[in-house]
C-alpha positions in Angstrom: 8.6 -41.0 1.4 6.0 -40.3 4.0 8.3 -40.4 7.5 7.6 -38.9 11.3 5.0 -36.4 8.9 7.6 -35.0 7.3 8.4 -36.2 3.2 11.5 -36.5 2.0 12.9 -37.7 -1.1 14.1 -41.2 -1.3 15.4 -43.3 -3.8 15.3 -47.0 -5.0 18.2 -49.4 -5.3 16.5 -51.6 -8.0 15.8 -50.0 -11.6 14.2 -53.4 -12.5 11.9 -54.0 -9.9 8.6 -52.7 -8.8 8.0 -51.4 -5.4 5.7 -54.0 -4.2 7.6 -57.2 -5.8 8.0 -58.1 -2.3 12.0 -58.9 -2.3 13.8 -57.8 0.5 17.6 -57.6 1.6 19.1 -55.7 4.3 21.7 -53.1 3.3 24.8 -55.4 4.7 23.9 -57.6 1.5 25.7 -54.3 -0.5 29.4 -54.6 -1.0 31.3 -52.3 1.0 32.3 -50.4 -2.2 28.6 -49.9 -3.1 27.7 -49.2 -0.2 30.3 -46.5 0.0 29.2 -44.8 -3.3 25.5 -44.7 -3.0 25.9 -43.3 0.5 28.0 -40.2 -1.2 25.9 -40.0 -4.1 23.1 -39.4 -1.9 25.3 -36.8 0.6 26.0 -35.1 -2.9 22.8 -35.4 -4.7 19.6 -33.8 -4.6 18.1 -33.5 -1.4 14.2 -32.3 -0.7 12.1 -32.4 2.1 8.1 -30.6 2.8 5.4 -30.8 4.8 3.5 -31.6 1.5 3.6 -34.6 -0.8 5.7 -31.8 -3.4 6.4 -28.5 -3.7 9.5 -26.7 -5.4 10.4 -25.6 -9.1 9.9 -28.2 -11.6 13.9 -28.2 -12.1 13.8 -30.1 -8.6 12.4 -33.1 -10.9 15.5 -33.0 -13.4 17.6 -33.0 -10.3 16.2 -35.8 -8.1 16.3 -38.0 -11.5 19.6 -37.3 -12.1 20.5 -38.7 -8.3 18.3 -41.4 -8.7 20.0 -42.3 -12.1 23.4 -42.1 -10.6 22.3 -44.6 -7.5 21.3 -47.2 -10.2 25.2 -46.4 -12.0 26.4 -47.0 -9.0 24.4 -50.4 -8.4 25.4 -51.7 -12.0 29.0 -51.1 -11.1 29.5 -47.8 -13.1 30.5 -45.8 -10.6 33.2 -47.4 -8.0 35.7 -46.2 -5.2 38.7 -47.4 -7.5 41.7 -48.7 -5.5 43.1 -45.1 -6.1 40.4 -43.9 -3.2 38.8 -41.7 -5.6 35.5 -42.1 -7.2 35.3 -42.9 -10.7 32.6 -42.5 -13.6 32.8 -44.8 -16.3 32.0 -43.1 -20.0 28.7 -44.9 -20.2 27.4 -43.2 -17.6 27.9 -39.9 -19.8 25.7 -41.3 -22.8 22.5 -42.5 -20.3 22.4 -39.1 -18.8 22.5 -37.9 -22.4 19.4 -40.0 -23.1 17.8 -39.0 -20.0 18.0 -35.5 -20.6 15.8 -35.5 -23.8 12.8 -36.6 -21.3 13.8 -34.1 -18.8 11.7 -30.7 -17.9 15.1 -28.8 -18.3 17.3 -30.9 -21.0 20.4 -28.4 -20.5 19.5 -27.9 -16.3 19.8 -31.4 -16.3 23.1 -32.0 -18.1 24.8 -29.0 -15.8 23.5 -30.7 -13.1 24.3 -33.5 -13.8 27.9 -32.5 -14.7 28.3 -30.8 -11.4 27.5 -33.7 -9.2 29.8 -35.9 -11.3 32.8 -33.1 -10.4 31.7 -33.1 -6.8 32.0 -36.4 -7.1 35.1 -37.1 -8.4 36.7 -34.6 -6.2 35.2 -35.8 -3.3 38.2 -37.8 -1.8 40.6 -35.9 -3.5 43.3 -33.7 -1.8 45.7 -31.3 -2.8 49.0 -32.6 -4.2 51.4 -31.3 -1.9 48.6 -32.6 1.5 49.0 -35.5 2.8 45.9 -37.8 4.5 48.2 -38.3 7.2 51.0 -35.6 8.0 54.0 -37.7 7.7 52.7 -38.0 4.0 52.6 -34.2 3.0 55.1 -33.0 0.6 57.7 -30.7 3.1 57.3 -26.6 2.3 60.2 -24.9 2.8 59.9 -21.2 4.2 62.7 -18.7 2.4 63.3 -15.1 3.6 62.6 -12.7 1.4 63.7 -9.2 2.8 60.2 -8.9 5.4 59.4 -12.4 6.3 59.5 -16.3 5.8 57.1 -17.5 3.0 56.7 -20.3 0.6 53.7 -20.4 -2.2 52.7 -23.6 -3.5 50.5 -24.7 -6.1 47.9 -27.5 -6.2 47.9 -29.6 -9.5 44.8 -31.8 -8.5 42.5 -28.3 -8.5 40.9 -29.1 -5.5 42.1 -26.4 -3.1 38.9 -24.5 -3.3 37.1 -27.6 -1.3 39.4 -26.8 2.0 40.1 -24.7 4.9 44.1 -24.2 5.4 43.2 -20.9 7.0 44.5 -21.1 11.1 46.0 -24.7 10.8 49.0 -24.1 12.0 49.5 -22.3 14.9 51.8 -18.8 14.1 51.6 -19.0 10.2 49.5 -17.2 7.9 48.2 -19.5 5.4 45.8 -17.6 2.9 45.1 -19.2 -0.7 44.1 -18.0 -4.2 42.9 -20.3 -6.3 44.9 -22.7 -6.6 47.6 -21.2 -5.0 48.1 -21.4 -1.1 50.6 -19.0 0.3 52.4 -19.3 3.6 54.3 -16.6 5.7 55.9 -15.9 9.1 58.1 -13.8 10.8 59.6 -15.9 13.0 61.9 -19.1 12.3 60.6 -22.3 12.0 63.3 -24.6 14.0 61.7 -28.2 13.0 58.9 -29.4 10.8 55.1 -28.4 11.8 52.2 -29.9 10.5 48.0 -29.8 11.0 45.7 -32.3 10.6 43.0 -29.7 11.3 42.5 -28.9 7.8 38.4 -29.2 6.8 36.3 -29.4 3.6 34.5 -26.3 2.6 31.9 -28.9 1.0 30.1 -29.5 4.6 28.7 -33.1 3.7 29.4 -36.3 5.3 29.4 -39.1 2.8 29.9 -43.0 2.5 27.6 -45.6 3.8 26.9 -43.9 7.3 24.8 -41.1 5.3 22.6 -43.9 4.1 19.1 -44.7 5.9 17.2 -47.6 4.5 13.8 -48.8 4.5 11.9 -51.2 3.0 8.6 -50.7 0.7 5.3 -52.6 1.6 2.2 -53.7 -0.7 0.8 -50.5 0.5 3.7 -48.6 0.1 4.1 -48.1 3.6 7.8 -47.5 4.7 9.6 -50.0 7.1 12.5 -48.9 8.5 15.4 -51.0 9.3 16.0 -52.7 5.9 15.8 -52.1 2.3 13.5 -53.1 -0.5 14.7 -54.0 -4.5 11.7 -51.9 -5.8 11.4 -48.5 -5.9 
């Protein structure tokens, strides 16, 4: 997609539909939870932009298919924010990318690629299990002497400890982590509870349906902002 003389790659909501079928609907007529999805899928996926119409190894191909494969999942209900708040993949989803990759300029650079946006993905809103999204919901980590200072090590059963910054959260304990192991230690005594909501994600992407800018395809193939097309 042609826009302010810069292209970029963009993707289309509609597996079914050509690009100049001339149906139109604004992005509001998503459900929330679709609109939620595609918007990470596309903060997670394959992102490209040029001053040419292409440019970039072939394997760029594999991976904007996969992304654009996902989107239409994620239309057909195959991908969902559960009530859980995590994203899931449904099993199907596995066997079409398994299909797709027999077309694909890289058959096994597709499937890894594949696999790790499906891991990003299923991590995305996922925290470590003794965190909390708010701090009166973290598990409490008790600090025990142990001959030189205060210090507690936890471990994180969800695997997702890698994805954040505990690192300088709270203010006179060093936090440091390995794997999925994060370590805390002080020297002086902690009289009552602290807790940080400062803690960030290493993955630097904003998701959800705020990431999402929609336009809408003419006969020409012209590109209308403000509203979004069913064709490609």
């Amino acid at each position: 997609m042609l826009s302010g003389g810069t292209h970029i790659a963009a993707y289309c909501l509609d597996a079914h539909l050509g690009a100049t079928d001339g149906t139109g609907y604004t992005w509001s007529s998503l459900s929330k939870n679709n609109q939620e999805t595609i918007g990470t899928i596309l903060a997670l996926g394959f992102q490209w932009n040029s001053s040419g119409v292409w440019s970039g190894p072939s394997d760029n191909a594999d991976k904007w298919a996969v992304t654009q494969i996902l989107i239409w999942e994620a239309m057909s209900n195959n991908i969902i924010l559960q009530a859980n708040g995590l994203f899931g993949v449904k099993s199907g989803v596995d066997t079409d990318m398994n299909k797709a990759a027999t077309c694909a300029y890289n058959p096994s650079g597709f499937k890894a690629y594949y696999a790790d946006v499906k891991k990003k993905l299923n991590d995305y809103l996922k925290i470590p299990s003794f965190a909390g999204k708010a701090p009166e919901s973290a598990s409490t980590i008790t600090l025990r002497w142990d001959g030189s200072k205060y210090s507690a090590t936890v471990t994180d059963s969800n695997a997702v400890l890698e994805n954040y910054l505990f690192e300088e959260t709270i203010p006179g304990v060093m936090i440091t982590s390995n794997g999925n192991q994060l370590t805390l230690s002080t020297d002086t005594v902690i009289q009552a509870p602290k807790a940080s909501s400062a803690v960030t994600s290493r993955i630097g992407v904003n998701g959800g349906k705020g990431a999402v800018s929609c336009g809408e395809l003419s006969d020409f193939g012209v590109w209308k902002p403000g509203a979004v097309s069913l064709g490609g």
